[in-house]
N, C-alpha and C positions, 0 to 999 in steps of 0.2 A: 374562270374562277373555280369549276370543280373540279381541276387538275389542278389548280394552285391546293387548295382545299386538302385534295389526296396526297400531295408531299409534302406539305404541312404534317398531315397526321404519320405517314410514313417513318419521316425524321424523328417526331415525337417518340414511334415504338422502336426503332434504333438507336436512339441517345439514351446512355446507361442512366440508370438513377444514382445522384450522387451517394456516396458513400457515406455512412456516420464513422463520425471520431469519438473515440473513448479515451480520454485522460486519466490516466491513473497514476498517484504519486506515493511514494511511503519513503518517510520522515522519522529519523530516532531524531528527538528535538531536545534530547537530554537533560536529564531532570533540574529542577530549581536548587542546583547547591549555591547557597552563598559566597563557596571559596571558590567556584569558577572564575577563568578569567579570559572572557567577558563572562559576567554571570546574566542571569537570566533578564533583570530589566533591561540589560542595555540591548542584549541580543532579540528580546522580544517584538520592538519596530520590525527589527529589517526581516527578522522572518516574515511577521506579517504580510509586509508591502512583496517580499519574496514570493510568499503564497497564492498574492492575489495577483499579482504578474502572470503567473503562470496557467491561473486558472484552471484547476485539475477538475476535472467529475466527481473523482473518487478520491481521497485521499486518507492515509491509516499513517496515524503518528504511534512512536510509542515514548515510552519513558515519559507521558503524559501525565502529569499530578491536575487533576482539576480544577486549581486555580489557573492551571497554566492553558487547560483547552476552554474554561471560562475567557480567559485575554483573545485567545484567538477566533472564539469566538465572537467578541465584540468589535475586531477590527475585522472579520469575512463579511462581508453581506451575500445573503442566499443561499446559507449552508445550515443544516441540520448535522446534530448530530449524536454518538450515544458512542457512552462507553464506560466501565463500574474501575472503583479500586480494586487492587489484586489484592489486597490485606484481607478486605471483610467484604468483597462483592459492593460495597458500596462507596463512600466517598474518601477513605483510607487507602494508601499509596500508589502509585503507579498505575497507570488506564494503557490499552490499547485500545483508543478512541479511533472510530471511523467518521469524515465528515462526510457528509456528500450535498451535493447540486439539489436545493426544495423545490426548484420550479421542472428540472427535469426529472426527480425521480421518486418515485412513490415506494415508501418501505412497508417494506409485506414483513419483516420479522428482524427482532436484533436480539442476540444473546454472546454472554461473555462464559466461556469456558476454563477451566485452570487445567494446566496441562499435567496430567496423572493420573491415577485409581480413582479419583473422585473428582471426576469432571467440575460438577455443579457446588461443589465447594470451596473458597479458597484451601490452598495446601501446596505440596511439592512434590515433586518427582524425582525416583531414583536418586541420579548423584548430583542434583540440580542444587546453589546455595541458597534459590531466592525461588519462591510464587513466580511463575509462570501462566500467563493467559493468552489467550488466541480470540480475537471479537468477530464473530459473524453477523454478517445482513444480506439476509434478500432484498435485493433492492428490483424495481421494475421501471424498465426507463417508458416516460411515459409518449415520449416518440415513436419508437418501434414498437412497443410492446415486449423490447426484449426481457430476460428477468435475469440478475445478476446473484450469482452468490459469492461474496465477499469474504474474506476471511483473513485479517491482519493479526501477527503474532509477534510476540518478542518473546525469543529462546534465551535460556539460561547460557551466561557466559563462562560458566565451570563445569556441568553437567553434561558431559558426550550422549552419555546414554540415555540421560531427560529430552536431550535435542530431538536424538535419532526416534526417542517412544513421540515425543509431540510432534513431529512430523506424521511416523503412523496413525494418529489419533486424528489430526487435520483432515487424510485422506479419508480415511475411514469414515468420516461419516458421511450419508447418504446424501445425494446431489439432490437437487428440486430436481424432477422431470423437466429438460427442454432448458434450465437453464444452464449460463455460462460458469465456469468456476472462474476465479483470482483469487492468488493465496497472494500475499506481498507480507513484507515486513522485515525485523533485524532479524535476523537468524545468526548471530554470531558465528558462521560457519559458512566455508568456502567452496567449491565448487568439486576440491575433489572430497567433500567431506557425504555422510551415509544419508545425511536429511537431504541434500543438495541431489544426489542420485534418487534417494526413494522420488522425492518431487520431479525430474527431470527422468525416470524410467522409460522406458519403452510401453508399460502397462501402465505407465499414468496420463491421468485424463490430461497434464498440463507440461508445459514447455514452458523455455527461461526465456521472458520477453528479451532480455542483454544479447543474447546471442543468434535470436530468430531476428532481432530487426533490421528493417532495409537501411536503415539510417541512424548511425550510433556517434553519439559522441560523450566527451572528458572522458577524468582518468580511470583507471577501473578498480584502486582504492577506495572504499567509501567511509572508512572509520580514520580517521584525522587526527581526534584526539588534542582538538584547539589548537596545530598547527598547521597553518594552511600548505603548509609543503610539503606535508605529508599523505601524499595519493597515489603512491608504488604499491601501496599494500594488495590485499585478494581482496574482492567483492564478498562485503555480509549483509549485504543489507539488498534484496531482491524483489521480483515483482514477476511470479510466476500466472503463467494465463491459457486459461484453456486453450488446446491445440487448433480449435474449428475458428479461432481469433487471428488474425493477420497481424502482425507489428511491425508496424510503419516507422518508428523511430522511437529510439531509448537513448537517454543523457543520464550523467552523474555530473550534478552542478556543485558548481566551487564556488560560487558568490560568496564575496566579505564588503566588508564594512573595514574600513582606514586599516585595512590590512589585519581583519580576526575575521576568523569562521564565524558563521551564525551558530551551528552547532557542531558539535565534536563527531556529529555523521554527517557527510554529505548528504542530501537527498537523493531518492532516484526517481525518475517519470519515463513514462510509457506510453505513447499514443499506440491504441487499437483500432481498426479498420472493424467497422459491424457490417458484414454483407445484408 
C-alpha cells in the first residue's frame, strides 16, 4: 500500500498542470445604417447566436452605437461590459466596447481614450476624418490570478498619420506591472503598414497572434464589405498579444445567413495558452 501510495504521488508531480485557454475575439459589427443590406435587425440574431457559439473571454467590437451593444447585450448571458460614445465620451456615436466573462474576471479599471493631443477628450487626430478611440481594461482573471490589460481600438480609415500616432499612443502608455498586454481591433491597415510594424517591432512588448499560431484557419481578408466572396483582400482587423502568450490557434470566420455576411468585417479569434 505504501509503494502504491509513493507512485500515486510520484505521477501526481509528473503530470503537467493543465494549461488555461484565453479566448479573444475582435468584431467591427458595423454600425446600425438603415441602408445596409442586411441591415442591422436582420443581422443582429445571428451575430448573437454567433457570439455565443463561440464563447470568447474577451471580446472588443467596434463601430458599436449603444443601442446595438444594449441588443447584444441582452442576448450574451455572463458578460459585463463598458464602453463611451466617441462624440461626447458618453452615449453619442460609435463605442469601442469591451465585453468580458462576469464569472471569470474581475475588473480592476476601464477607461476610453480618443486617439490625439487630448487623450481624455473627444477630438481628432492629425489627418484623421472621424473621432478615434482606443477602450482599455485591466481585467484580473480570477483563476490564475493572472491580470490582463486589454486594449481595443478602431483606427481612422483616411488618416495614415492619425493611425501610425494612435498606435504610438496605445504603446506608449504604461503596462500594469506583471500583467499581460492584448491590443485587438480594426486597424484599417495591413501588415505592411507603420502601425502593423510599430505593434509587431522587435522592441515591442507584442506579437501578431495570425501569424504566431500553431493552428490557423479561413481567408486572411477580413473587410467583406457585405459580400461574402470577398476575402482575398489583407488583414485589418487584428488581435495583437503579448509575446510571454503562446497562440494555440487563430480563425477569420465567414459565417452567413441564406447567403449574407453578418457583418461587413469578418471576425477574428485567438486562443491563448496561460502557462
Amino acid at each position: 500500500m505504501k509503494r502504491l501510495l509513493l507512485l500515486a504521488a510520484a505521477l501526481l508531480v509528473a503530470t503537467p498542470a493543465t494549461a488555461e485557454t484565453l479566448r479573444v475575439m475582435s468584431y467591427n459589427i458595423r454600425y446600425d445604417n438603415p441602408q445596409d443590406v442586411p441591415p442591422w435587425p436582420e443581422r443582429r440574431p445571428h451575430m448573437a447566436a454567433q457570439i455565443a457559439f463561440l464563447a470568447p473571454d474577451v471580446l472588443g467590437v467596434q463601430e458599436a452605437l449603444l443601442p446595438m451593444v444594449d441588443d447584444l447585450a441582452q442576448a450574451l448571458d455572463g458578460y459585463a461590459h463598458y464602453g463611451v460614445g466617441r462624440d461626447d465620451g458618453a452615449k453619442a456615436g460609435e463605442t469601442t466596447t469591451v465585453f468580458w466573462r462576469r464569472e471569470r474576471f474581475e475588473k480592476l479599471s476601464a477607461t476610453t481614450q480618443w486617439c490625439g493631443q487630448t487623450p481624455d477628450t473627444p477630438s481628432k487626430d492629425a489627418d484623421a476624418a472621424l473621432p478615434r478611440t482606443f477602450t482599455r481594461l485591466i481585467l484580473k482573471d480570477k483563476r490564475s490570478g493572472q491580470v490582463f490589460d486589454v486594449r481595443n481600438a478602431h483606427f481612422d480609415h483616411v488618416g495614415v498619420k492619425a493611425r501610425d500616432n494612435c498606435a504610438a499612443q496605445i504603446l506608449a502608455l504604461p503596462q500594469v506591472p506583471g500583467a499581460r498586454l492584448i491590443v485587438l481591433g480594426d486597424f484599417n491597415t495591413g501588415p505592411d503598414s507603420a502601425p502593423y510594424k510599430r505593434f509587431t517591432a522587435d522592441t515591442s512588448p507584442l506579437k501578431d497572434a495570425r501569424s504566431e499560431a500553431a493552428v490557423r484557419f479561413g481567408p486572411p481578408g477580413t473587410f467583406n464589405g457585405f459580400d461574402i466572396r470577398r476575402t482575398d483582400g489583407e488583414p485589418i482587423d487584428h488581435i495583437f498579444v503579448d509575446r510571454a502568450l503562446k497562440v494555440t490557434r487563430f480563425a477569420t470566420l465567414t459565417d452567413s445567413f441564406t447567403g449574407k455576411v453578418i457583418s461587413d468585417h469578418f471576425p477574428v479569434v485567438a486562443d491563448v495558452e496561460l502557462k
